[in-house]
C-alpha positions as CSV (number, residue, x, y, z in Angstrom):
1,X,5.0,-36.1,-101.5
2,X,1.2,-36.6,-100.4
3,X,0.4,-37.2,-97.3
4,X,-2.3,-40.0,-96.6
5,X,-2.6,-39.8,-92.9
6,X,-2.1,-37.6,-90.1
7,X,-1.7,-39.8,-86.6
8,X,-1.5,-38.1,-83.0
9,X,0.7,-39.0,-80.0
10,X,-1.1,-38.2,-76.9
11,X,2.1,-35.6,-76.3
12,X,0.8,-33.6,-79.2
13,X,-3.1,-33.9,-77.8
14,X,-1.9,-33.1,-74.6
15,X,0.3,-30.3,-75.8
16,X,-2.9,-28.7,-78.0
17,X,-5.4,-28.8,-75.3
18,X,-3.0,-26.5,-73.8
19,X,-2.9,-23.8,-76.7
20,X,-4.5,-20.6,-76.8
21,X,-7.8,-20.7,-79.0
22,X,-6.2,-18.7,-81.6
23,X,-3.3,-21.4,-81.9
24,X,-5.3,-24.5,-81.6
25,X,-7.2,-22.7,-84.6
26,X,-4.3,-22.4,-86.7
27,X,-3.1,-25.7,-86.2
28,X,-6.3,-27.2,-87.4
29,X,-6.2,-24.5,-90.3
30,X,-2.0,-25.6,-90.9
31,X,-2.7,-29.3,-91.3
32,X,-5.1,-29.0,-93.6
33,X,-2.9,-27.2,-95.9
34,X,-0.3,-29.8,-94.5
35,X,-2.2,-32.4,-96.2
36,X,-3.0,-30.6,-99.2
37,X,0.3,-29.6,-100.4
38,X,3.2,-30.2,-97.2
39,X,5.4,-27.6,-99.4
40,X,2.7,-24.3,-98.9
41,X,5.4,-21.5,-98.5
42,X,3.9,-20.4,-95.2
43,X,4.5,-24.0,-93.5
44,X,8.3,-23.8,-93.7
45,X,8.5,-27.6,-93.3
46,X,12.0,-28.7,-92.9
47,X,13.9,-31.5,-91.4
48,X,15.2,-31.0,-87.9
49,X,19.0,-31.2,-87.0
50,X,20.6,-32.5,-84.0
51,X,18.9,-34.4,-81.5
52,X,16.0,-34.4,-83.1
53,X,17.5,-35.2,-86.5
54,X,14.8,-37.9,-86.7
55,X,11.8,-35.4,-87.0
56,X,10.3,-32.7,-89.4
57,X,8.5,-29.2,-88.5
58,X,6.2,-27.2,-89.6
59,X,5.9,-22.8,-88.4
60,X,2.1,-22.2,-87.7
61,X,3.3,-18.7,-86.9
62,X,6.6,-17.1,-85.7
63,X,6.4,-18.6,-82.4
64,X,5.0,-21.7,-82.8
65,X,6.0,-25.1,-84.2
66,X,4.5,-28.5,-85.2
67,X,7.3,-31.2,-84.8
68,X,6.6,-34.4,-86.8
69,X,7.5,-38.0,-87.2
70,X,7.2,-39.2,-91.4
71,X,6.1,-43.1,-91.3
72,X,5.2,-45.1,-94.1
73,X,4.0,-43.8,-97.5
74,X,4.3,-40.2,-96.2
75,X,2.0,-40.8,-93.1
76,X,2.8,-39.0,-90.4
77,X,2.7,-39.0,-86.2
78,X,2.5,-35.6,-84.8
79,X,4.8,-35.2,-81.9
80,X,4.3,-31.5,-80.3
81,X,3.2,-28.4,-80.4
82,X,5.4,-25.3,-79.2
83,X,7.0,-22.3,-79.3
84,X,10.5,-22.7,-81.3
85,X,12.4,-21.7,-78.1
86,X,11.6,-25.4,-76.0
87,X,13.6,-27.2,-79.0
88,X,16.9,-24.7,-78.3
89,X,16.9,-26.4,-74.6
């Protein structure tokens, strides 16, 4: 799997203007390796289950999440950025 493009809903922008600095900077640093190879140990991606069966995540840390939408050819829309404990709600 290569990824071609990464896309961005404006929930995810609106969710990383709300990050600390620290986090924001680790997202940046996580996509790239994202992009580079989506199966980098420290990424964790994974499908999700349950309600949001339809999306995939990525750790950036122990706390935080990327969730993910896969589109065409491995492109993907970026849905939000969060702790893990908003997607046991």
């Amino acid at each position: 799997m290569i990824i071609q493009e990464i896309r961005y809903s404006k929930e995810f922008l609106e969710d990383f203007k709300k990050m600390p600095k620290n986090i924001q900077e680790k997202t940046i640093e996580n996509l790239e390796k994202l992009k580079e190879n989506p199966f980098y140990p420290s990424l964790r991606l994974h499908p999700l289950k349950g309600k949001l069966e339809w999306l995939w995540s990525i750790s950036l840390n122990k706390a935080y999440r990327i969730t993910f939408e896969p589109l065409e050819n491995w492109d993907i829309l970026l849905i939000s950025i969060w702790t893990h404990s908003i997607y046991e709600k």
